[in-house]
C-alpha positions as CSV (number, residue, x, y, z in Angstrom):
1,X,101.3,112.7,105.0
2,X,103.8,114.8,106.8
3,X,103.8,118.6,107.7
4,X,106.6,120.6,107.1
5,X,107.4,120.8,110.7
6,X,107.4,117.3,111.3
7,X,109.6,116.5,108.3
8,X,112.4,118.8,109.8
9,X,112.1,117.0,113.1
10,X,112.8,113.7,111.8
11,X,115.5,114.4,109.9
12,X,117.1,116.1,112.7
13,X,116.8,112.7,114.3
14,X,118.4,111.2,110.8
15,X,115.8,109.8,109.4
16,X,115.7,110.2,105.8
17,X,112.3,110.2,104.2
18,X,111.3,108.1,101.0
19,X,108.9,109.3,98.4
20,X,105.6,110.5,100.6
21,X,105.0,107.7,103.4
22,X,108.1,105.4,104.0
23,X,111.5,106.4,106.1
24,X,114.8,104.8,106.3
25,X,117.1,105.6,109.4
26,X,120.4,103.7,110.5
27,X,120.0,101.0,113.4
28,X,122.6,102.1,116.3
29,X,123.6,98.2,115.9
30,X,124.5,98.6,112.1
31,X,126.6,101.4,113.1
32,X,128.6,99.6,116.4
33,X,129.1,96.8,114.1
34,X,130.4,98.3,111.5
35,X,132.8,99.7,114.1
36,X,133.5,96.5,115.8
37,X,131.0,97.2,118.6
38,X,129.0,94.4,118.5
39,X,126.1,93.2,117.1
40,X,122.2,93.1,117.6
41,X,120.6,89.9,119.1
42,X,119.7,88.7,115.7
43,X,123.3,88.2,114.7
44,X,123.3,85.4,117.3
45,X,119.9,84.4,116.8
46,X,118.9,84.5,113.2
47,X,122.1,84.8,111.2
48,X,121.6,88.4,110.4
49,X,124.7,90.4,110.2
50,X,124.2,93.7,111.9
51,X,126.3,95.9,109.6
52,X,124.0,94.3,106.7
53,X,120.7,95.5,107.9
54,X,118.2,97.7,106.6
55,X,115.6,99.4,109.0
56,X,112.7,101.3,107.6
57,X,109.2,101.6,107.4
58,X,106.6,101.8,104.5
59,X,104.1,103.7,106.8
60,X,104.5,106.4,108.7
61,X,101.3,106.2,109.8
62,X,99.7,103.8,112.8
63,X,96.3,103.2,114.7
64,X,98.5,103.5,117.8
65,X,99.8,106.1,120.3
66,X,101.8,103.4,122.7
67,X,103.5,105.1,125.4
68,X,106.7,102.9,124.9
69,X,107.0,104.5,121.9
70,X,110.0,106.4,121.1
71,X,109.1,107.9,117.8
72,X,107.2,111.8,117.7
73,X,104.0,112.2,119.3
74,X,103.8,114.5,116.0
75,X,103.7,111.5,113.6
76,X,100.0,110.6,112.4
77,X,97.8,108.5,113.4
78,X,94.9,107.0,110.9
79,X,92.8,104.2,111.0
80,X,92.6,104.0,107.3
81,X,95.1,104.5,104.3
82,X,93.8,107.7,102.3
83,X,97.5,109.0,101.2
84,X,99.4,108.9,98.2
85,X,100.5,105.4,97.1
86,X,103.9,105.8,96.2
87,X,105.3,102.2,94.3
88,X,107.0,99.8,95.6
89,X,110.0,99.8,93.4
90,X,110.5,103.7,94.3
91,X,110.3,102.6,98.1
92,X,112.9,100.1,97.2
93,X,115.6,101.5,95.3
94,X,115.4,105.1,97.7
95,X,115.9,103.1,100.6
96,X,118.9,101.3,99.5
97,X,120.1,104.5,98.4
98,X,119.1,106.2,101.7
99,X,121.0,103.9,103.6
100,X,124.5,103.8,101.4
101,X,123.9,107.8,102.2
102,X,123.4,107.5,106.2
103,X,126.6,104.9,106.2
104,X,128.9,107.4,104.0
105,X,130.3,109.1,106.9
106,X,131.6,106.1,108.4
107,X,133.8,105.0,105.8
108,X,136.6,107.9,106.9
109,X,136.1,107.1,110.5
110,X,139.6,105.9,112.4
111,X,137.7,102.8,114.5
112,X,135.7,101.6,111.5
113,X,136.3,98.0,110.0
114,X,136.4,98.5,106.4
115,X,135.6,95.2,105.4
116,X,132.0,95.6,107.8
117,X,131.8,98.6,106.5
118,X,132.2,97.2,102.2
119,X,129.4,94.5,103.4
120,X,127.5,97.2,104.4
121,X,127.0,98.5,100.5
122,X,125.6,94.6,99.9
123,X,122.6,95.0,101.8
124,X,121.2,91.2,102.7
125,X,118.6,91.8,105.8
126,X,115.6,94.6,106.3
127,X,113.6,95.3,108.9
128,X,110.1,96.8,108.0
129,X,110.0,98.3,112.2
130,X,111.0,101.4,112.3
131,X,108.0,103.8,113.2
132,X,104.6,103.3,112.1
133,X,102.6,100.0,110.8
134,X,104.3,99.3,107.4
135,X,101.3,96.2,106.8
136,X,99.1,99.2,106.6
137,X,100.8,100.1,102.8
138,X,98.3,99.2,100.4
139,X,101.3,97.8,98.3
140,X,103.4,95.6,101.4
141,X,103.3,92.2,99.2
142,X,104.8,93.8,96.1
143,X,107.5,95.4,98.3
144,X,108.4,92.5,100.3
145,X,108.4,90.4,97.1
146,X,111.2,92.8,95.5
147,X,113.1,92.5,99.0
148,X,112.9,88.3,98.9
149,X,113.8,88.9,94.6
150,X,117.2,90.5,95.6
151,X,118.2,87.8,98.5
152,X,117.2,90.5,101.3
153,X,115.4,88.5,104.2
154,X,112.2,90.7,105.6
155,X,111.2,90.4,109.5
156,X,108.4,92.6,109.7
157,X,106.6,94.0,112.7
158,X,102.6,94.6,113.3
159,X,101.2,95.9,116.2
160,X,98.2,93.3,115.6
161,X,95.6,96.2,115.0
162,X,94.8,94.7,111.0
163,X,93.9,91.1,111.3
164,X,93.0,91.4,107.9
165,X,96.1,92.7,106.5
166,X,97.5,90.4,108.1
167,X,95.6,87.5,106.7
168,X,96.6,88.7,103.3
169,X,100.4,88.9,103.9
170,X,102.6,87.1,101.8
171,X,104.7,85.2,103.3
172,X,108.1,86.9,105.0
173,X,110.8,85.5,106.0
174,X,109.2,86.0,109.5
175,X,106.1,88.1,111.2
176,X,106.5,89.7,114.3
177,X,103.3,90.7,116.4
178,X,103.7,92.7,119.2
179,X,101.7,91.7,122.1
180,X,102.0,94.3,124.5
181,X,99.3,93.8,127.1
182,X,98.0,91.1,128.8
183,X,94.6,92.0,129.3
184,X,91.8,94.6,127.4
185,X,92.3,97.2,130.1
186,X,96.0,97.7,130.1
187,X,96.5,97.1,126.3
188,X,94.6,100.6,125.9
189,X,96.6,102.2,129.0
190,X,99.4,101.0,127.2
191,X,99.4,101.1,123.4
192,X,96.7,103.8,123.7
193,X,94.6,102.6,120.2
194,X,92.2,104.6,118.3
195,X,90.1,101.6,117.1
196,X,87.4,101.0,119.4
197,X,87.8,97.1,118.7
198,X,91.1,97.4,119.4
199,X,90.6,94.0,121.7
200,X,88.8,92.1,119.3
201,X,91.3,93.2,116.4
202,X,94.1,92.0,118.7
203,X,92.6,88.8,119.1
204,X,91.6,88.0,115.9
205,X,95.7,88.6,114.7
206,X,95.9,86.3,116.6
207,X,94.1,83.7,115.0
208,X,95.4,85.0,111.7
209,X,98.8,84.7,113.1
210,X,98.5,80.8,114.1
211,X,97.5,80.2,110.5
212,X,100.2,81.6,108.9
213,X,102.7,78.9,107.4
214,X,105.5,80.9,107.0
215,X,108.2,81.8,110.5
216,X,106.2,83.9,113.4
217,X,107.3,85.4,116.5
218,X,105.2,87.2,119.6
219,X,107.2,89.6,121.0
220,X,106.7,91.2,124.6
221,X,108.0,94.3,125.7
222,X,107.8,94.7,129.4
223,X,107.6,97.3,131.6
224,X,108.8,97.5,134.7
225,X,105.6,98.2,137.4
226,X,103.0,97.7,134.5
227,X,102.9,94.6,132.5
228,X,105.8,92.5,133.8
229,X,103.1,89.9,135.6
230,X,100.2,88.3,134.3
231,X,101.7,85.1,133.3
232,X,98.8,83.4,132.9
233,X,97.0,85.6,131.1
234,X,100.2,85.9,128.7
235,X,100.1,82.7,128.0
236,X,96.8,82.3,126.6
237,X,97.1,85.0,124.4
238,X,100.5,82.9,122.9
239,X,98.6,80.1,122.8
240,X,95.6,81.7,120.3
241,X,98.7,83.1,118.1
242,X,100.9,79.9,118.4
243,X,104.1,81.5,117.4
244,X,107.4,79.8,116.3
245,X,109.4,82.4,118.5
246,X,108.5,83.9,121.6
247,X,110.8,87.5,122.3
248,X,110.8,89.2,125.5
249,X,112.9,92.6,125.8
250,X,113.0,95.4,128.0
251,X,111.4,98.6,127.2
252,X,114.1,101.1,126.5
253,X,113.7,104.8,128.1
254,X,114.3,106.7,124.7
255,X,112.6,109.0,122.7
256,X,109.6,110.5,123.2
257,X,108.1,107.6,125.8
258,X,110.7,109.8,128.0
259,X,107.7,112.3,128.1
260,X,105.2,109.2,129.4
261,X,107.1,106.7,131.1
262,X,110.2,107.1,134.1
263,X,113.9,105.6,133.8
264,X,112.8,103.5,137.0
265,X,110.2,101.7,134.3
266,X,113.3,100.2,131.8
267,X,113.8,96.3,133.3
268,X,117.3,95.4,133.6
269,X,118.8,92.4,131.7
270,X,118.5,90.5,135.0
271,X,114.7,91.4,135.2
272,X,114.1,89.8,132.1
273,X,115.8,86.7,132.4
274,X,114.3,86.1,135.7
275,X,110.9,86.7,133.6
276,X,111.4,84.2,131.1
277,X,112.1,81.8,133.8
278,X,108.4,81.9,134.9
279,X,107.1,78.4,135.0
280,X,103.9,79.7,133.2
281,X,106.3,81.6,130.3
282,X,108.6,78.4,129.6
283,X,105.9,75.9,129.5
284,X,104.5,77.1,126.7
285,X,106.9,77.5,123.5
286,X,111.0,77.6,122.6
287,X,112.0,81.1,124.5
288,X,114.0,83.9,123.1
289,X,114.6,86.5,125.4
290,X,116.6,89.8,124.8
291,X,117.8,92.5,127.2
């Protein structure tokens, strides 16, 4: 799936590959709480404990090239799985081990909190949202079904371009779909698909979604000067999808989306809670917003 060049870039950028499609890399969040830093928003949402957390991805692959993007405009993009299936129990085990590996260098360090940092080895918590469209591996049931088997919760992400991937997901502890346009014409100046039904896929993941018995969440990221109106139109699309959580954050200048977007587009904290207040937002379902 990867070039040689490309591998060497992202493990410059400390990612550790797994077998020939997946990649674990170290939240900044598992590191500052490990450290006594702090935690990421699902700490006080969800229960999750930062320093606990597992974020990878089982694709590297995805039908998208968004803009808000921070990972390589190098990776590929496919509409189709026609790799190597590496199995899920591989993907599993290399992952943990990836991640005791990226941790190791912490446990000398003078501001670390060594009990955080002996939690860390008992991983409880992954996030399948790193880069790429992990529901695109052939095998994601199997590998979320090893996750749930060891008492390791699984939140993963979509970008809503495989409605039917997603109607045969498994349940997960909970489904995230991005939504990251209002409208047909900015979601392809935005997320920049290579389906040509990229509307209509959108749309029916949405259906899909509302189906789905298990925990879902919509989450919005805005940016500043392009998406961060449309209320109305917002609303309908939550509507269709019917989510248990609704997630609005900020779109963070990082990465490669520094090549496509300005520092002036990144909403401040104040920006999005003043978003969230929208009459048209809060009417519609329970509000979780993040900065």
């Amino acid at each position: 799936m990867l070039n040689p060049e490309l591998k060497k870039e992202l493990e410059s950028q400390q990612y550790i590959l797994v077998g020939n499609h997946s990649a674990v890399k170290t939240c900044s969040w598992t590191k500052k709480m490990i450290k006594s830093e702090g935690s990421c928003y699902k700490h006080k949402f969800y229960g999750i404990k930062s320093n606990q957390c597992l974020q990878m991805t089982s694709s590297l692959t995805c039908a998208n090239n968004c803009i808000i993007c921070w990972r390589s405009s190098k990776t590929p993009v496919s509409k189709e799985w026609t790799f190597d299936i590496d199995n899920p129990e591989l993907i599993f085990e290399n992952s943990i081990k990836a991640q005791y590996k990226l941790l190791t260098g912490l446990k000398g360090y003078e501001k670390t909190n060594q009990d955080y940092y002996e939690e860390s080895k008992d991983i409880k918590h992954v996030a399948l949202s790193l880069i790429g469209e992990s529901i695109l591996y052939p095998k994601i049931n199997e590998l979320n079904e090893i996750f749930n088997e060891n008492n390791i919760s699984t939140f993963l992400v979509t970008n809503a371009q495989y409605p039917e991937h997603i109607k045969k997901l498994k349940p997960v502890t909970q489904l995230y779909l991005s939504l990251d346009a209002p409208n047909k014409e900015l979601l392809k100046q935005i997320d920049k698909p290579i389906f040509e039904d990229y509307w209509e896929r959108l749309n029916k993941s949405l259906k899909y979604l509302k189906a789905k018995k298990q925990r879902t969440c919509i989450r919005l990221t805005i940016i500043k000067g392009i998406n961060d109106k449309y209320f109305e139109d917002y609303s309908k699309l939550i509507l269709k999808g019917n989510p248990d959580f609704i997630e609005i954050k900020a779109y963070m200048f990082l990465g490669s989306s520094r090549q496509r977007l300005k520092e002036e587009n990144m909403p401040y904290h104040e920006d999005i809670v003043n978003y969230v207040s929208k009459k048209e937002i809060q009417e519609k379902r329970k509000m979780v917003y993040l900065d």
